[in-house]
BAKOLFI-541385 format. One record per residue: residue number from 0; x, y, z of N, C-alpha, C in turn. Coordinates in steps of 0.2 Angstrom, whole numbers, plus 5000, padded with zeros to 4 digits. Example, Ala and Ser with C-alpha at 12.3 -4.5 7.8 and 13.67 -1.06 7.14 Angstrom:
residues 2
REC/0/5066/4972/5039/5062/4978/5039/5066/4984/5039
REC/1/5064/4989/5035/5068/4995/5036/5064/5000/5039
***
This chain:
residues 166
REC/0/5004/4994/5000/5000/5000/5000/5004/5006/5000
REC/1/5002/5011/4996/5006/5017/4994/5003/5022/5000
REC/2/5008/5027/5001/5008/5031/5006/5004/5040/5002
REC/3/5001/5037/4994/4999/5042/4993/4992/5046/4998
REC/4/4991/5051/5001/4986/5054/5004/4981/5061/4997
REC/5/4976/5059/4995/4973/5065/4991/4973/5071/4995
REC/6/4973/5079/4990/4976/5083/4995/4970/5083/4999
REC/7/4969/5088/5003/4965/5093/5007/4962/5096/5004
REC/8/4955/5096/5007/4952/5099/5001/4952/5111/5003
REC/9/4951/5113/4997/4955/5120/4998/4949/5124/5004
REC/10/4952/5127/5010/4949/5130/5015/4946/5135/5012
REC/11/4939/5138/5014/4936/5144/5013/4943/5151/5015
REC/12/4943/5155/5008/4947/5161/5012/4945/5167/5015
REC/13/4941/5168/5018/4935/5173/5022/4939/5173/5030
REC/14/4939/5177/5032/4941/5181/5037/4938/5185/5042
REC/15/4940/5188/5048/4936/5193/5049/4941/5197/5051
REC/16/4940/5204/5049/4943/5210/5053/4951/5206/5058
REC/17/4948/5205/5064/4953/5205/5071/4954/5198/5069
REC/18/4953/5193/5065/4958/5187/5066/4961/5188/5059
REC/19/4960/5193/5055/4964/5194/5050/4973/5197/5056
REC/20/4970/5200/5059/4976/5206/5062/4980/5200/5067
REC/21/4977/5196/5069/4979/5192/5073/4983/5186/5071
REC/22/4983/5185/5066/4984/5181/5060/4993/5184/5058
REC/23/4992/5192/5057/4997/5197/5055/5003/5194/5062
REC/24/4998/5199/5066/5003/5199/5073/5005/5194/5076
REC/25/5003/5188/5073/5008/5181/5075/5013/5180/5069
REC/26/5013/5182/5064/5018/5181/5058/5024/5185/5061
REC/27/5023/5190/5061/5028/5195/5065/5032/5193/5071
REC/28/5027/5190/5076/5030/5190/5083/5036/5180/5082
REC/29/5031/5177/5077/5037/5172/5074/5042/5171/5070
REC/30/5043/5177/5068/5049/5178/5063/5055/5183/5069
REC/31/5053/5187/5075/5056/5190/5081/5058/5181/5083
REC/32/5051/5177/5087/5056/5171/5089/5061/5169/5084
REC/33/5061/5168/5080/5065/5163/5074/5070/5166/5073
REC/34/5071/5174/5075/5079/5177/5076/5082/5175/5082
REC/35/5079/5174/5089/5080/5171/5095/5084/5164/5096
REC/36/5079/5160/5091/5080/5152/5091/5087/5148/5088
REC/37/5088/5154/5082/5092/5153/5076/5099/5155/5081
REC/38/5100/5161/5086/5105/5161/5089/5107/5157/5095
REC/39/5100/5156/5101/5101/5150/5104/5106/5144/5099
REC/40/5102/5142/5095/5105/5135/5089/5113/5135/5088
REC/41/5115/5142/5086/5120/5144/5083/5126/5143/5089
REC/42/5123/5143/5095/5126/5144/5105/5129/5138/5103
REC/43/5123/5133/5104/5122/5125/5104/5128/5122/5099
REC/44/5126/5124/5093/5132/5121/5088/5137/5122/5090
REC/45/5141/5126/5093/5146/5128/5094/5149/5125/5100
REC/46/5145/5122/5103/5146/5117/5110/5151/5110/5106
REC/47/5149/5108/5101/5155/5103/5098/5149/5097/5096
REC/48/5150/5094/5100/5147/5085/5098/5140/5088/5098
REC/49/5139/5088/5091/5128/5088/5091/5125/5083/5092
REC/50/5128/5074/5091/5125/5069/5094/5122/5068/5099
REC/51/5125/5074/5103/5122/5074/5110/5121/5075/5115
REC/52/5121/5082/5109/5120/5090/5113/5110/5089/5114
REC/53/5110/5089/5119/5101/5091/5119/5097/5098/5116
REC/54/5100/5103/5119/5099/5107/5117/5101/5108/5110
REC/55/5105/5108/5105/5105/5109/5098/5100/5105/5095
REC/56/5098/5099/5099/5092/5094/5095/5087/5099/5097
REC/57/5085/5101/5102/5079/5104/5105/5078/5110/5100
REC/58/5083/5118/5099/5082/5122/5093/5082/5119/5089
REC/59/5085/5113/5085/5082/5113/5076/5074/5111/5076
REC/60/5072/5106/5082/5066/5105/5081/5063/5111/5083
REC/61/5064/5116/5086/5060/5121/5086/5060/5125/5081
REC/62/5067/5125/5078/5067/5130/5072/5061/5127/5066
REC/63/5063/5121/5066/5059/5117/5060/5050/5119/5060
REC/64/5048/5121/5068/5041/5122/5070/5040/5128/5068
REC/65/5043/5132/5070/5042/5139/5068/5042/5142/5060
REC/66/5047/5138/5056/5047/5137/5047/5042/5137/5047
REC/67/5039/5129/5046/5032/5127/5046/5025/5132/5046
REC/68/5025/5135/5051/5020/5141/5054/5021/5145/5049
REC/69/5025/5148/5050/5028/5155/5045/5027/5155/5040
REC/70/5030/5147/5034/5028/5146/5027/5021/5145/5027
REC/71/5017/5142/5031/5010/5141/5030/5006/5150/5031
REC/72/5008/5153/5036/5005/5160/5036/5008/5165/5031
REC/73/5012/5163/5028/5015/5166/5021/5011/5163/5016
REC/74/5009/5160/5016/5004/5155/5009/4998/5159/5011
REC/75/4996/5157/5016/4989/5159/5018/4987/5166/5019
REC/76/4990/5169/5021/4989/5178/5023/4986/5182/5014
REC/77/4991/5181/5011/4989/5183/5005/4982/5180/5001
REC/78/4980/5175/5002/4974/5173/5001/4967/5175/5004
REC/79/4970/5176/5008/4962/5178/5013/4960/5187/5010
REC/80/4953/5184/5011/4948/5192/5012/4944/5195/5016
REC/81/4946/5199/5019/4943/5202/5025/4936/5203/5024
REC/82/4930/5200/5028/4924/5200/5028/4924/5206/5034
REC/83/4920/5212/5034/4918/5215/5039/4913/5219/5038
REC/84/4909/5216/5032/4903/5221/5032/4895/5217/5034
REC/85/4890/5220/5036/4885/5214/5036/4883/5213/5028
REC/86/4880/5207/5028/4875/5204/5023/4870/5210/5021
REC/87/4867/5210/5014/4863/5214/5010/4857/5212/5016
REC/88/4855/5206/5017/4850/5202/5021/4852/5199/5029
REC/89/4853/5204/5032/4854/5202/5039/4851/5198/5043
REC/90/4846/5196/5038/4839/5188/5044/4842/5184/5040
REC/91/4844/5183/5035/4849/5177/5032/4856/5176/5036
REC/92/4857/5168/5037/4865/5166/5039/4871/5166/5033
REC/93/4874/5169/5036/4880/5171/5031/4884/5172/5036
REC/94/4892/5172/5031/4899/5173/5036/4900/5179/5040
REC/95/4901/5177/5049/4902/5181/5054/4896/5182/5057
REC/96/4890/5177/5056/4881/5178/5060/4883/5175/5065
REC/97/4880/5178/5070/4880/5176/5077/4873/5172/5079
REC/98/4873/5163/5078/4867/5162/5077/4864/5157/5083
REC/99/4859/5158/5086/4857/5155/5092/4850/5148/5088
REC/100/4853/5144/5092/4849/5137/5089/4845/5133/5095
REC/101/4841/5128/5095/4838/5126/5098/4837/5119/5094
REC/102/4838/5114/5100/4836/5107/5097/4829/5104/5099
REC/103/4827/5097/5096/4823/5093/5098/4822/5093/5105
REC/104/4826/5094/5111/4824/5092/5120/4825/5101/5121
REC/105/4825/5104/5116/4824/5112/5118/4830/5115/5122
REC/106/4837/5113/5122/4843/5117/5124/4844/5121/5116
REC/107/4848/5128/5120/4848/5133/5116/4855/5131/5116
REC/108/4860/5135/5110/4866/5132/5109/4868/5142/5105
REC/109/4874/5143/5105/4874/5148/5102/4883/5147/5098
REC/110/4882/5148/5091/4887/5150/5089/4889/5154/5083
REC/111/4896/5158/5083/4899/5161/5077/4901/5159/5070
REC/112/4899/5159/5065/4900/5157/5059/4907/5162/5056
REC/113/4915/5157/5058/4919/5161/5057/4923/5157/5050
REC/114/4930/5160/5048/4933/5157/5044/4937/5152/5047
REC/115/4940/5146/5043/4944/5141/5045/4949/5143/5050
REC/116/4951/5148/5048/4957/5150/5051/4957/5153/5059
REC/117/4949/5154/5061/4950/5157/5067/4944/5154/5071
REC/118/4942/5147/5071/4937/5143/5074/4942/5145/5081
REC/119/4937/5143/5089/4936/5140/5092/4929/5137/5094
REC/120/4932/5130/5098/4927/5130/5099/4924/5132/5107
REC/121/4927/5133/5113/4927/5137/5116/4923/5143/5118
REC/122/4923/5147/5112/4919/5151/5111/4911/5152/5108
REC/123/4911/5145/5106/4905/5143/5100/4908/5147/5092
REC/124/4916/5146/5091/4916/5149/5086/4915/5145/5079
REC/125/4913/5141/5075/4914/5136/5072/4916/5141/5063
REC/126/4918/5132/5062/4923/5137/5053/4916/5136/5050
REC/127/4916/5139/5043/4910/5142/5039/4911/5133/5033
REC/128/4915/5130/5034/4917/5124/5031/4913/5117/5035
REC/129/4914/5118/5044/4910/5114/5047/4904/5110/5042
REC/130/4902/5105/5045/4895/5103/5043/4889/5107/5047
REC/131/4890/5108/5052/4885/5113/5053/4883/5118/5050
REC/132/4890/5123/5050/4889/5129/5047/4888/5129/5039
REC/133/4888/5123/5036/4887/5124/5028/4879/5122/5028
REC/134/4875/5119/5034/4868/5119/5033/4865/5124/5036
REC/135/4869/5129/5039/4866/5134/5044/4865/5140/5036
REC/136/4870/5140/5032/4870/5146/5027/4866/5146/5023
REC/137/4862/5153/5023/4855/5156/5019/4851/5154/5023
REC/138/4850/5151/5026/4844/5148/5033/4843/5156/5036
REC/139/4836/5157/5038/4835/5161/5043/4831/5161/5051
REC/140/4826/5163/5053/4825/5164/5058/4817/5159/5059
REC/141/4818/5153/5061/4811/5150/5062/4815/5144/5057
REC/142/4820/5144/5053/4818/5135/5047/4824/5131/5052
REC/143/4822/5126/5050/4823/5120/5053/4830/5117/5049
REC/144/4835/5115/5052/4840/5112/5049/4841/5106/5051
REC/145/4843/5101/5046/4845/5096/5048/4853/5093/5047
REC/146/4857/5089/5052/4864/5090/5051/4865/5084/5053
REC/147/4871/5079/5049/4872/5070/5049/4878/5072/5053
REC/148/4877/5071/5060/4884/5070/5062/4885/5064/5062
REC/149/4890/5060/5066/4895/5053/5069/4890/5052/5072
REC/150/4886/5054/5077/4880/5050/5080/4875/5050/5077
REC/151/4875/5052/5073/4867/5051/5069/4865/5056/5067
REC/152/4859/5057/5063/4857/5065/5062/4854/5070/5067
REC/153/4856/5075/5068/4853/5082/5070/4848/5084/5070
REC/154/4842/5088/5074/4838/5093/5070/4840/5098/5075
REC/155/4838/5104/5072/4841/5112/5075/4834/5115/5070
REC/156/4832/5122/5075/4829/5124/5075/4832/5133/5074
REC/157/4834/5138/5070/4836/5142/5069/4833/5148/5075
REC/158/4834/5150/5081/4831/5155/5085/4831/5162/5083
REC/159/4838/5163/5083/4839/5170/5081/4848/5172/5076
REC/160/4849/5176/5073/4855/5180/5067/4854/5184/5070
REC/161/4863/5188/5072/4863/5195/5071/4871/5194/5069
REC/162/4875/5201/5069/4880/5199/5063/4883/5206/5071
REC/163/4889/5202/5074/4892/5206/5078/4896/5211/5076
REC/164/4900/5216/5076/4903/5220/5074/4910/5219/5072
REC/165/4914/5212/5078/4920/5211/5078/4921/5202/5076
***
């Protein structure tokens, strides 16, 4: 068996405002570490035997972590588009709705419909890619969604859309 994987399928590029900037200000503050890390390294090498030096194994694997980041927020930062305005139709779900839901035993559930790049779930933020979020879009207030998760299907209940500021 071959180790081929098909790629990943390509991530929505929709953003908001402050996880666009957030986004910046991590690109930034990892290119300051990766000047830090690259001298530590340079310490380390200089100690002699690298077989088994811990610390020179520790910076390259850190260096190697922070490339990665970098190159990937280097790929991605120019692709994305900053969403910051409301929808033509603000009772419709669309990217950046703040949408409160209600299921079958009647718990209310609340979440953010955000870009890939700045889900949490913590916050109820979920990506606009989810399964959720792609049956939540163009719904409005009162229709009924239905969602196939891993445990079965869903029903949801759309309660209320408003489109936060930030």
């Amino acid at each position: 068996m071959g180790r081929y994987r098909p790629p990943q399928p390509k991530q929505s590029p929709y953003i908001t405002r402050a996880g666009y900037l957030r986004l910046e200000t991590e690109s930034k503050a990892l290119w300051v570490r990766r000047r830090e890390v690259t001298k530590a390294l340079a310490a380390a090498a200089a100690e002699g035997d690298r077989s088994e030096n811990a610390e020179y194994i520790y910076r390259k694997k850190e260096l190697r972590e922070l490339d990665r980041r970098i190159r990937y927020l280097q790929k991605r930062l120019p692709d994305l588009q900053v969403v910051d305005s409301v929808p033509s139709n603000p009772e419709q779900i669309f990217f950046g709705a703040q949408v409160t839901l209600e299921d079958e035993a009647g718990a209310e559930y609340q979440y953010r419909i955000v870009g890939p790049d700045e889900f949490d779930p913590e916050r109820g933020w979920i990506s606009m890619d989810a399964p959720l979020a792609r049956a939540l879009l163009k719904r409005s207030v009162d229709d009924e969604v239905q969602v196939q998760t891993p445990g079965g299907e869903r029903r949801y209940w759309v309660v209320s859309v408003s489109y936060p500021l930030n």
